[in-house]
C-alpha positions in Angstrom: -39.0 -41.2 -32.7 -41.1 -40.3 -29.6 -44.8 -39.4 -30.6 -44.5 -36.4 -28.0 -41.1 -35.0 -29.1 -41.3 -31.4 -31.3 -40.9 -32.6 -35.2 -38.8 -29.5 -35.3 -36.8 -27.7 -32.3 -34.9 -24.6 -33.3 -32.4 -23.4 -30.4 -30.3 -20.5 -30.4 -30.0 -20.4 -34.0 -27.6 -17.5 -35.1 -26.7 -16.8 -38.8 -24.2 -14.3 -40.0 -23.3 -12.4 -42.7 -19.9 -11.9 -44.2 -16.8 -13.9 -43.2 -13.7 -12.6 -40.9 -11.3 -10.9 -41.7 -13.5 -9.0 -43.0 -16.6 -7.2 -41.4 -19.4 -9.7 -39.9 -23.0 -9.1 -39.4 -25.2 -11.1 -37.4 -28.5 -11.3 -39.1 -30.4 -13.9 -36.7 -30.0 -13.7 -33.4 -30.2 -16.5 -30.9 -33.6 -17.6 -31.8 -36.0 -20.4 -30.5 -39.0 -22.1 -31.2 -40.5 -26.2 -31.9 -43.0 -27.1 -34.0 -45.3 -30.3 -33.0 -46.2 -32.9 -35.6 -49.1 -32.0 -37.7 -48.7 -27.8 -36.4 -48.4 -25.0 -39.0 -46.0 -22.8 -37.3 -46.3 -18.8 -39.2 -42.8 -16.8 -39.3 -44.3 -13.5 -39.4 -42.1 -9.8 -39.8 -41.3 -7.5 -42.4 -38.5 -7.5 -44.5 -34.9 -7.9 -43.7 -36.4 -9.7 -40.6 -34.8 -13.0 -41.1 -37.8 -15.0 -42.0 -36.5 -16.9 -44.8 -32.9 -17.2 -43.5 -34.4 -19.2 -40.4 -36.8 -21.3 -42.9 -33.9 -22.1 -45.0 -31.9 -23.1 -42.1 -34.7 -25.9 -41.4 -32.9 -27.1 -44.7 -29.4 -26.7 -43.6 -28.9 -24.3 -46.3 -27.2 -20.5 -45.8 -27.3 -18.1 -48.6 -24.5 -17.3 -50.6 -22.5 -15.3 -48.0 -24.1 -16.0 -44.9 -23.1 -18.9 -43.0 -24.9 -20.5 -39.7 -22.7 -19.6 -37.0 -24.2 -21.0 -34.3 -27.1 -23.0 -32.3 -28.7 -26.4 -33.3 -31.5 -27.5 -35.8 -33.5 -30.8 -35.6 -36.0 -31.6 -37.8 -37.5 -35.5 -36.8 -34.7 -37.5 -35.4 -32.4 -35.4 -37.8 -29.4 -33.1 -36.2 -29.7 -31.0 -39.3 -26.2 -28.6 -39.0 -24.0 -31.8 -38.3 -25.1 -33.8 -41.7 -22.5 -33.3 -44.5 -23.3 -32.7 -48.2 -24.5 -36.2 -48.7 -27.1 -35.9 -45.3 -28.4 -32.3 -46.7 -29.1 -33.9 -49.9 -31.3 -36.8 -48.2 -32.7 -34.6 -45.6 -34.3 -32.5 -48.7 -35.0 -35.8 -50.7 -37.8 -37.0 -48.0 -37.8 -35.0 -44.4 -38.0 -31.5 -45.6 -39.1 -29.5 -48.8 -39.2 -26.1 -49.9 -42.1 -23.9 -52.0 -40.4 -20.6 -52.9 -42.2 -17.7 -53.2 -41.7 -17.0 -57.2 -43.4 -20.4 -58.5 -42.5 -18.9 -61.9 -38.2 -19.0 -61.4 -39.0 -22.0 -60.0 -40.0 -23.9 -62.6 -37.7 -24.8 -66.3 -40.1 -23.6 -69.1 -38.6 -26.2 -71.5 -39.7 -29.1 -69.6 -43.5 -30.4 -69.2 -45.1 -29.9 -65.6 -45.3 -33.7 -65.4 -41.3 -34.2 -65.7 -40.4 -31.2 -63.2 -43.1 -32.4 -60.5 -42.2 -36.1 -60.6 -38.2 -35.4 -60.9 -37.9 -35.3 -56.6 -38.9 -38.7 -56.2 -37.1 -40.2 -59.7 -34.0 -38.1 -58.7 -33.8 -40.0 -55.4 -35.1 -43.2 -56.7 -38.4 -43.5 -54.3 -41.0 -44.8 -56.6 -41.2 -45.8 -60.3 -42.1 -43.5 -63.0 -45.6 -44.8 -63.3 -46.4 -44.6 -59.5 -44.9 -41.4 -59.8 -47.2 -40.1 -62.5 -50.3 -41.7 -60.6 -49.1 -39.8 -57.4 -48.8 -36.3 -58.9 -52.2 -36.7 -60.4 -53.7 -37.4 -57.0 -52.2 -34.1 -55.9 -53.4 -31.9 -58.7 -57.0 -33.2 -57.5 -55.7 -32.3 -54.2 -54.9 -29.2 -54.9 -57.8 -28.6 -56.7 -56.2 -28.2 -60.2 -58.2 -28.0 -63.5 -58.1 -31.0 -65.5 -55.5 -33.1 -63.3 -55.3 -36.4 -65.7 -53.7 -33.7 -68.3 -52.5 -30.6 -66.5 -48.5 -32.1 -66.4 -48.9 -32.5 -69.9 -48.8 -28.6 -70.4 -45.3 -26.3 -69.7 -45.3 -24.2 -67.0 -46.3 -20.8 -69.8 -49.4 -22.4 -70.2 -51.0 -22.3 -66.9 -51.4 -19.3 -64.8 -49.9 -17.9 -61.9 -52.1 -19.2 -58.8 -51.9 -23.0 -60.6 -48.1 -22.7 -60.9 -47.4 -22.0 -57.2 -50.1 -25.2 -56.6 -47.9 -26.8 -59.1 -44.9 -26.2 -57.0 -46.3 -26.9 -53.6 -47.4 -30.6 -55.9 -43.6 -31.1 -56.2 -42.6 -30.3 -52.8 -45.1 -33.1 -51.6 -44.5 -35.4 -53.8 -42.3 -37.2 -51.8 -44.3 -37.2 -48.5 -41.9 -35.1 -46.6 -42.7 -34.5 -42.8 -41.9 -30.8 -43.0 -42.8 -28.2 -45.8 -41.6 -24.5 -45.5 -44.1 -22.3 -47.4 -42.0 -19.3 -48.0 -44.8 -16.3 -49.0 -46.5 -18.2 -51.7 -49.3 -16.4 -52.3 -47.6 -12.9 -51.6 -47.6 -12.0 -55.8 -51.2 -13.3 -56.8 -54.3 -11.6 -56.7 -56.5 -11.7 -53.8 -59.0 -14.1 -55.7 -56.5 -16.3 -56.6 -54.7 -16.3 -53.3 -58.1 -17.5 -51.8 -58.0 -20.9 -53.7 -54.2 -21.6 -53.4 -54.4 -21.0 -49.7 -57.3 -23.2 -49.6 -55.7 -25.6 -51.2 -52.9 -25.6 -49.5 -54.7 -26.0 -46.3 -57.0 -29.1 -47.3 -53.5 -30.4 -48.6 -51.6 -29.7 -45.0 -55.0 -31.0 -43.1 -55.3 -34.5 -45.4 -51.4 -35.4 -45.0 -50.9 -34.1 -41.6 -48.0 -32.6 -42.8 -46.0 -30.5 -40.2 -45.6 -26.5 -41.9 -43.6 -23.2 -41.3 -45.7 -20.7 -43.3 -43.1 -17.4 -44.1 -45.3 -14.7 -44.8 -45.7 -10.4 -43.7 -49.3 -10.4 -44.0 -51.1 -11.4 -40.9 -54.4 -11.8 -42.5 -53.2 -14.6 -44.5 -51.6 -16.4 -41.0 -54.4 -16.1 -39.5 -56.1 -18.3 -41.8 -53.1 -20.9 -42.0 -51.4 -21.1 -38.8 -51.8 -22.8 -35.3 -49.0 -20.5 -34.0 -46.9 -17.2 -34.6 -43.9 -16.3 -33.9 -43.2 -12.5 -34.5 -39.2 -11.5 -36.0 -38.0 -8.2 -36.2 -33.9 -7.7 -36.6 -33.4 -11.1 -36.5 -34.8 -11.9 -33.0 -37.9 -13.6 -31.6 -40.2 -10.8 -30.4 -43.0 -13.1 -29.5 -44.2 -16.4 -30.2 -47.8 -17.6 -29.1 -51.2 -19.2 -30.2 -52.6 -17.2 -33.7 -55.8 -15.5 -31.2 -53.4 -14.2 -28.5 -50.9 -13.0 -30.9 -53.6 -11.5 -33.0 -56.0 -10.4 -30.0 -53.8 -9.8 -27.4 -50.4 -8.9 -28.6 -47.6 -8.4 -25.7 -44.9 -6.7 -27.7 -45.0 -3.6 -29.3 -43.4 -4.6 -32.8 -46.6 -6.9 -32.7 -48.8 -4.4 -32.1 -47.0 -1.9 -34.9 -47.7 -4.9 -37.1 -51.5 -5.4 -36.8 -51.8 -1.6 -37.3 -50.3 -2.1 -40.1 -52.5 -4.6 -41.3 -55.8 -2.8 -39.6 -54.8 0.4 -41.5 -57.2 3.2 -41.0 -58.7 5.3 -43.9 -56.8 8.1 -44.8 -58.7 11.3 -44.2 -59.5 13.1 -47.6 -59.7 16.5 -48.1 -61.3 17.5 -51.3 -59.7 20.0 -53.2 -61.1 23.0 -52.7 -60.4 25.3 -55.9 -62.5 23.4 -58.1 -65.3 24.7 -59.7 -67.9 23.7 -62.4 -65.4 25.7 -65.0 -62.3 24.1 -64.2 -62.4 20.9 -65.8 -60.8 18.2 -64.3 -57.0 16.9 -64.6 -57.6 14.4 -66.4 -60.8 12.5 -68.4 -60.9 9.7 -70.8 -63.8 9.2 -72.9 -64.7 5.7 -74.3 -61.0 5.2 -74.2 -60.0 1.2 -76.2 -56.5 0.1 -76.5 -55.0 -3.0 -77.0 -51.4 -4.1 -79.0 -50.8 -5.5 -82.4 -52.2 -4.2 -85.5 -55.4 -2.2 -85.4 -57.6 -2.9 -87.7 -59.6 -0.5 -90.4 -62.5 -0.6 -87.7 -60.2 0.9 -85.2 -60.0 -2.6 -83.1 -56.5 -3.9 -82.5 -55.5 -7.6 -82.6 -55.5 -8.3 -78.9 -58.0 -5.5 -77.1 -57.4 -4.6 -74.0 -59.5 -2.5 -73.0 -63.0 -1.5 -73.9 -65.1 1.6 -73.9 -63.4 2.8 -70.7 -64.4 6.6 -69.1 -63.3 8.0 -65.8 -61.9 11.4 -64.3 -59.5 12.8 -61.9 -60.2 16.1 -60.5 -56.9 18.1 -59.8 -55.1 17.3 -56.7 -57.4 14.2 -56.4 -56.6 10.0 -55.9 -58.2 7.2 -59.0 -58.1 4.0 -57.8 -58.1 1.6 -60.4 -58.6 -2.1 -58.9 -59.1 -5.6 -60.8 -57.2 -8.5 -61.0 -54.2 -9.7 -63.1 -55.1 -9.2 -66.3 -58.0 -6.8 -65.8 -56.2 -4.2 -68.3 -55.4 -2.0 -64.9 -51.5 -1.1 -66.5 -52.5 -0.8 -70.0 -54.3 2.0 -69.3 -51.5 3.5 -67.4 -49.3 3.1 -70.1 -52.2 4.4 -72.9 -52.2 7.7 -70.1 -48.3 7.9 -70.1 -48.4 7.5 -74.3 -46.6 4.4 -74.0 -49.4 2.3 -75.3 -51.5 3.3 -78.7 -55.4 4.1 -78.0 -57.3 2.9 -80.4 -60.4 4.7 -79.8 -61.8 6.8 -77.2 -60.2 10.3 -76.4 -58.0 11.9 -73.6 -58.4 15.0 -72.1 -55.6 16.9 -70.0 -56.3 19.8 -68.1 -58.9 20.7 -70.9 -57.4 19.6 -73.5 -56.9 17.1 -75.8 -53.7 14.8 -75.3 -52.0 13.1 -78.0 -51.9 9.2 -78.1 -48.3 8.9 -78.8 -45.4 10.2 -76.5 -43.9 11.5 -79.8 -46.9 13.8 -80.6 -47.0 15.3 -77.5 -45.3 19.0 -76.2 -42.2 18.3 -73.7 -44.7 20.0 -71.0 -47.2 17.2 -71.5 -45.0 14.2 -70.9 -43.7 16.4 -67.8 -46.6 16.5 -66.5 -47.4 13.0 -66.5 -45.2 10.5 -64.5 -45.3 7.0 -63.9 -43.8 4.8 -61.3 -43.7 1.1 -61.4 -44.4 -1.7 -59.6 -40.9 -3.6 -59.6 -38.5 -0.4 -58.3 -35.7 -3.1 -58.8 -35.8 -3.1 -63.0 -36.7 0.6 -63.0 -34.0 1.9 -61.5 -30.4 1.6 -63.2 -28.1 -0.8 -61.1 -25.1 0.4 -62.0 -26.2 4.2 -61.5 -25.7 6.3 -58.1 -29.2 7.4 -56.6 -27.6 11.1 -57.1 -27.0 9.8 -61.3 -30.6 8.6 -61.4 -32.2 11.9 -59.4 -30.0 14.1 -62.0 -31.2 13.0 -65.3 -34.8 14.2 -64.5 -33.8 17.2 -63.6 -31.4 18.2 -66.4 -33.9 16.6 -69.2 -37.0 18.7 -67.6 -35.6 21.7 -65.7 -32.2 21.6 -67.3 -30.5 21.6 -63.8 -26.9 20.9 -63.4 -24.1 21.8 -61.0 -24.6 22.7 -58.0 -28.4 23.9 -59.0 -29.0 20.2 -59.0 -27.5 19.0 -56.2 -29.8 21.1 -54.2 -32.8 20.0 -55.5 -31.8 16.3 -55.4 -31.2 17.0 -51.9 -35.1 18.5 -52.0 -36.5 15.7 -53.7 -34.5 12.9 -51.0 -36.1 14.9 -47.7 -39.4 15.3 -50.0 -39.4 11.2 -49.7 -38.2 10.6 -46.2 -34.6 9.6 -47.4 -31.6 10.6 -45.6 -29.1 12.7 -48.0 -26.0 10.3 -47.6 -27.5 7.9 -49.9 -27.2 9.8 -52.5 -23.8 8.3 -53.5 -25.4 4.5 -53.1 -26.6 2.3 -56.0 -30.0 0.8 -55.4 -28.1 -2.6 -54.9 -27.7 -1.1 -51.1 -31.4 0.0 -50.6 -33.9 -2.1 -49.4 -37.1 -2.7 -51.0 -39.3 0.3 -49.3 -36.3 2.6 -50.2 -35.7 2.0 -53.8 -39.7 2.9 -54.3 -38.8 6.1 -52.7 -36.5 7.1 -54.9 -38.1 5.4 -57.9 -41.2 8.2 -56.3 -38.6 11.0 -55.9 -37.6 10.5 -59.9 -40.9 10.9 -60.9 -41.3 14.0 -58.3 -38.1 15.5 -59.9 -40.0 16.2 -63.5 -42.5 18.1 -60.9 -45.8 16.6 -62.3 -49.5 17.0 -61.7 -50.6 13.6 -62.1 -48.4 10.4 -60.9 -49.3 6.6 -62.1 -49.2 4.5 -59.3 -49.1 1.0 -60.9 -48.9 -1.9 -57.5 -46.1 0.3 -55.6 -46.5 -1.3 -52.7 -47.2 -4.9 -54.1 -44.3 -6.1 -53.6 -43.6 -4.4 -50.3 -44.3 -5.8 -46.6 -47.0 -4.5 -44.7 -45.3 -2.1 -42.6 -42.9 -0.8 -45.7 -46.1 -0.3 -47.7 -48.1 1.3 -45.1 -45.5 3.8 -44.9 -45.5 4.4 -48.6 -49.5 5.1 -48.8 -48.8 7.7 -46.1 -45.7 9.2 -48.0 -48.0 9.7 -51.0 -50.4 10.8 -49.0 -48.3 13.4 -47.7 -47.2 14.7 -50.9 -50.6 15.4 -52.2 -51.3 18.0 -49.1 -47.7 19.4 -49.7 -47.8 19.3 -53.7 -51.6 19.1 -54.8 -50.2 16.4 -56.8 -53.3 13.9 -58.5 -52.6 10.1 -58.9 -54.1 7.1 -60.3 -53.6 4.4 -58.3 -53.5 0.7 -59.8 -53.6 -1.8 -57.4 -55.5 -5.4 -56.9 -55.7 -4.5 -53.3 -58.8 -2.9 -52.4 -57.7 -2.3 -48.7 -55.1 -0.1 -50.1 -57.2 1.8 -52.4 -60.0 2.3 -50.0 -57.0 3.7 -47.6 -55.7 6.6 -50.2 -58.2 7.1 -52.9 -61.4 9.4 -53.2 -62.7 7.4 -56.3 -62.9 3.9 -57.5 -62.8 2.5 -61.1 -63.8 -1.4 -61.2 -61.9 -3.2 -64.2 -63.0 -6.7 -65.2 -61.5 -8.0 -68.7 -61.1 -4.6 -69.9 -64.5 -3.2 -69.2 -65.2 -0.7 -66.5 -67.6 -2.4 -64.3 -68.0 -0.2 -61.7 -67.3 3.6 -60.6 -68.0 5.5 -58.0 -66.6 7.1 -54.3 -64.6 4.9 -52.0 -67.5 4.1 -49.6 -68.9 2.1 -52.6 -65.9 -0.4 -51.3 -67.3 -0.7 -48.0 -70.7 -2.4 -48.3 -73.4 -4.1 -50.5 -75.0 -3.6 -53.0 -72.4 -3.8 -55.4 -71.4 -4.9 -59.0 -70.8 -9.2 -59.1 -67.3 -9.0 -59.4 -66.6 -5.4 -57.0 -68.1 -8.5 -54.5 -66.2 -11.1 -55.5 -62.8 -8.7 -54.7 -64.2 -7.6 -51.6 -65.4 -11.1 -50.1 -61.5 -12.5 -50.9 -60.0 -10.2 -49.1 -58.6 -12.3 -45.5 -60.1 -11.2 -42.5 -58.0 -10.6 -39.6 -60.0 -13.5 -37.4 -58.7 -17.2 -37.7 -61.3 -19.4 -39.2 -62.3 -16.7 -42.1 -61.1 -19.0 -44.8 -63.2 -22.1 -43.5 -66.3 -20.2 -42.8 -65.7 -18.6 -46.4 -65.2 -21.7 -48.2 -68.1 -23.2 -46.7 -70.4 -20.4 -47.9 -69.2 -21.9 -51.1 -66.8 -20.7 -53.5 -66.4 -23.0 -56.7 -63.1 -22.5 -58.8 -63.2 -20.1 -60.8 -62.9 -20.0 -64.6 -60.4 -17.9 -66.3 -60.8 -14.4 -66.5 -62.0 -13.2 -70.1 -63.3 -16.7 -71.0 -66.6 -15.1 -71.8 -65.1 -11.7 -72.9 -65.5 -12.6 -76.6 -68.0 -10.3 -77.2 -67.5 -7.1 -76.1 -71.2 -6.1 -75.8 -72.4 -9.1 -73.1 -71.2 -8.7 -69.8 -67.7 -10.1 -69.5 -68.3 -11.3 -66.2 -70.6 -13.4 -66.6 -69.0 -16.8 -66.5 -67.7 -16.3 -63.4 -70.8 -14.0 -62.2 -72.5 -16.8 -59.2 -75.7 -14.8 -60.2 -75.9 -14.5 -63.7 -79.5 -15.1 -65.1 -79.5 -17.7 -68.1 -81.0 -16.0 -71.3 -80.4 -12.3 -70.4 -76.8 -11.9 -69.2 -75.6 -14.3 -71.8 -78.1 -12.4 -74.4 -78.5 -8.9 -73.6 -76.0 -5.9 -73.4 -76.2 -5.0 -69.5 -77.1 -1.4 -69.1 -75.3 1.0 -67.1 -77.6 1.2 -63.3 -76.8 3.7 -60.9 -76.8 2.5 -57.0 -78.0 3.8 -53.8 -74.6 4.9 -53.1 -74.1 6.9 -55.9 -71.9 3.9 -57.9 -72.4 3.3 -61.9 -72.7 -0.6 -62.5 -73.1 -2.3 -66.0 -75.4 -5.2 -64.5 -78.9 -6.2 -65.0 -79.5 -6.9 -61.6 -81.4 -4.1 -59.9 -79.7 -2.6 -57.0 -82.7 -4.2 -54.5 -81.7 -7.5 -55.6 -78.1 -7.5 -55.7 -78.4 -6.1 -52.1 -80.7 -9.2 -50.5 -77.9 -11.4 -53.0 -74.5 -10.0 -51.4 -76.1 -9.8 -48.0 -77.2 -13.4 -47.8 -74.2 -14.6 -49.3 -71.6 -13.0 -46.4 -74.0 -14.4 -43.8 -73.1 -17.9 -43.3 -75.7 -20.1 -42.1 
């Protein structure tokens, strides 16, 4: 092969969905672009864009009823859409592999790592066992895997999420492929974890020159991985340039909706204005532990949760609850909604007490608390009309029915920005941003004071999930409705919320208003969350590993005893024979934030500063 010919060269590519004689829809349109030897090309646009259906063309591969109807693919000297089965088959074997986005479906949890990782190059006969074994182990030092001699030993339950997708991307290079197609890898970690894997992955790409397509929506994360964009919307190519023009100097305007999007603005708050010193708020939990299993005569259950947790919501106010996986940010949720047992602490509900179990509580309570969940595909019933799902809220809570009904599902679909005819759809024919609408509008139906948000726009693109956080933003002027919102996002809480809870492990490190987000001094780990959050500038990730950022260990690792600070084996400035000693005591900051830290608020101050200033 010529060293200066493209290693891939996409030309008019067009793939269709459907087959005649039935109806056909043309999902990519004509598109262009090459990548050089050794370039990471991004694929950047929200869903439904066509992202992955072009990546998985680089493969020769259509999804079940689609088909590629037209234009050319070469990857190397390869004329990928003239090979037959046999070609495909070799053409994954060595020129092109695939890491998908859910490492977890990806892997079979009755096999050991070792066995899945090596079984590419056994399958296709391209090394011996041993070499093999010897090769994997060199990638899981790579990729900057704990304990690589032994990790493969282990099944794919028994490592976490962030080392699982590293664990994939170890199989997809196991056979030194000249292409890889990252397709959103990092999109359902937490923003700690997606620091190291995209590291990783980077040092990885850098060591092997190995040519990339990086799918992804978030253009904070491309910035840090790619040499060059190219920006999809409906299937077409609406630009395609170096990652600082694209990013500094868009030309289109989908572009430009895009990195507003990304650069969302703060929503501006206005504090309720009926509240007085005699109106207690919404909702307050006092020294609130949970956990599942069997509690104990001491009131601890077997696995605890959470530990000695307090906050408040004010009526018609936003909670945000941040922390990473783990963190015990949806088990409080679920000890709110009375799905979870407390086994300590108390709740209070506009004044009064609230019962730990659903059963115990008045049918007004539980109406008055909804929650919506992350995944809107398992909450909502497949088989069910969006009209079926809207109605049982409203006969179980308002006893509605008839034609009663039907005008307040029509209410509750305008309520949510969702046009009226698809009422008689099943959420099979929504898209993503949709079916969290009306997974919203349910919970809107039982006409509640206080929503749980748990990670509703997680799983959502940028531009979708922007346009959710403005929806609910919406509803509270129109409603006066209060939420907590759970995320591991601290953009998107800083965006929506008036407060901020802090969760590490269970423990509420951290509480204050939003502006304690924005600057330092701040708890440890509130620094840690805010540091790993990409910046929208290409280089972040180098400058921020160079700062230095060693791997972090587990979370709860050192949350064995409740009283210590669980942070602190993870904490880069614990002190030796105090934090590992001494209960921390709770120290308020400058900006009027509650830590549990025994660093004085002068000290963590000249600490965070002089950490985010690189030398």
């Amino acid at each position: 092969m010529m060293a200066d010919r493209d290693m891939i060269e996409v030309k008019g590519l067009r793939v269709v969905a459907g087959a005649a004689p039935g109806p056909v829809t043309e999902i990519v349109k004509g598109v262009d672009f090459s990548v050089k030897k050794g370039e990471v090309l991004a694929l950047i646009g929200e869903s439904g864009s066509g992202k992955t259906t072009i990546a998985l063309a680089l493969l020769g591969y259509a999804r079940a009823g689609c088909s590629i109807s037209g234009g050319s693919v070469r990857v190397g000297d390869e004329d990928v859409l003239s090979l037959d089965a046999k070609g495909r088959r070799a053409l994954r074997s060595r020129t092109v592999a695939y890491v998908a986005q859910s490492a977890a479906a990806g892997f079979n949890p009755a096999r050991t790592i070792m066995d899945q990782v090596t079984e590419p190059a056994l399958l296709h006969h391209l090394m011996t066992k041993d070499a093999a074994r010897t090769k994997a182990i060199s990638l899981f030092r790579a990729l900057a895997l704990p304990a690589p001699e032994t990790i493969g030993d282990r099944y794919p339950h028994q490592v976490s999420g962030g080392q699982l997708q590293r664990l994939m991307a170890a199989m997809a290079l196991i056979t030194d492929p000249a292409v890889v197609v990252f397709d959103e890898p990092t999109t359902a970690l937490d923003v700690t974890t997606q620091i190291e894997v995209l590291a990783a992955f980077k040092k990885v790409i850098r060591e092997l020159g190995t040519t990339a397509v990086y799918v992804s929506h978030d253009l904070a994360v491309v910035a840090q991985m790619a040499d060059r964009i190219v920006v999809l919307n409906g299937g077409a190519v609406k630009e395609n340039g170096v990652v600082a023009q694209v990013l500094d100097a868009p030309v289109d305007a989908y572009t430009r909706q895009l990195l507003a999007a990304t650069r969302r603005p703060e929503v501006a708050l206005e504090t309720p204005q009926n509240l007085g010193k005699h109106i207690p708020p919404l909702l307050e939990i006092r020294g609130l532990s949970a956990g599942y299993g069997r509690i104990d005569r001491f009131g601890v259950p077997a696995v605890r949760v959470l530990d000695d947790v307090s906050l408040s919501i004010p009526r018609g106010s936003t909670l945000g609850v941040i922390g990473e996986s783990g963190s015990g940010k949806t088990t409080l949720a679920r000890v709110v909604a009375g799905l979870v047992d407390r086994a300590g602490g108390e709740i209070m509900f506009d004044g009064k007490p609230l019962p730990a179990q659903l059963s115990r509580r008045t049918p007004e309570q539980y109406r008055q608390i909804q929650i919506v969940f992350q995944n809107a595909d398992t909450a909502l019933n497949p088989s069910h009309s969006i009209a079926d799902i809207l109605a049982r809220p409203l006969a179980f809570y308002h006893h509605l029915r008839g034609s009663a009904a039907q005008k307040r599902m029509l209410e509750l679909l305008d309520l949510v920005q969702l046009p009226a005819s698809i009422a008689t759809r099943t959420p099979a024919g929504l898209s993503g941003g949709q079916k969290q609408r009306v997974n919203l509008a349910r919970a809107l139906a039982a006409d509640p004071a206080l929503i749980l948000c748990d990670e509703v726009t997680s799983a959502l693109d940028t531009v979708v999930g922007a346009a959710i956080l403005d929806l609910l933003a919406e509803l509270r002027r129109e409603l006066g409705v209060s939420y907590m919102f759970i995320s591991h996002d601290i953009s998107t809480v800083r965006a929506i919320c008036d407060e901020v809870i802090v969760l590490y492990a269970g423990h509420r490190v951290e509480a204050g208003q939003r502006d304690v987000l924005a600057a330092p001094p701040y708890h440890p780990y509130t620094g840690l969350l805010v540091d790993s959050v990409p910046a929208l500038k290409p280089g972040w990730l180098d400058a921020r590993r160079e700062i230095g950022c060693a791997a972090l260990p587990p979370m709860g690792e050192s949350a064995d005893i409740p009283e210590l600070c669980s942070f602190r084996a993870r904490c880069p400035v614990r002190i030796d024979g105090m934090c590992n000693m001494t209960p921390p005591s709770l120290k308020k900051l400058p900006s009027g934030a509650e830590i549990l830290c025994h660093h004085p608020a002068a000290e963590l101050n000249r600490l965070q500063t002089e950490e985010a200033t690189p030398v």
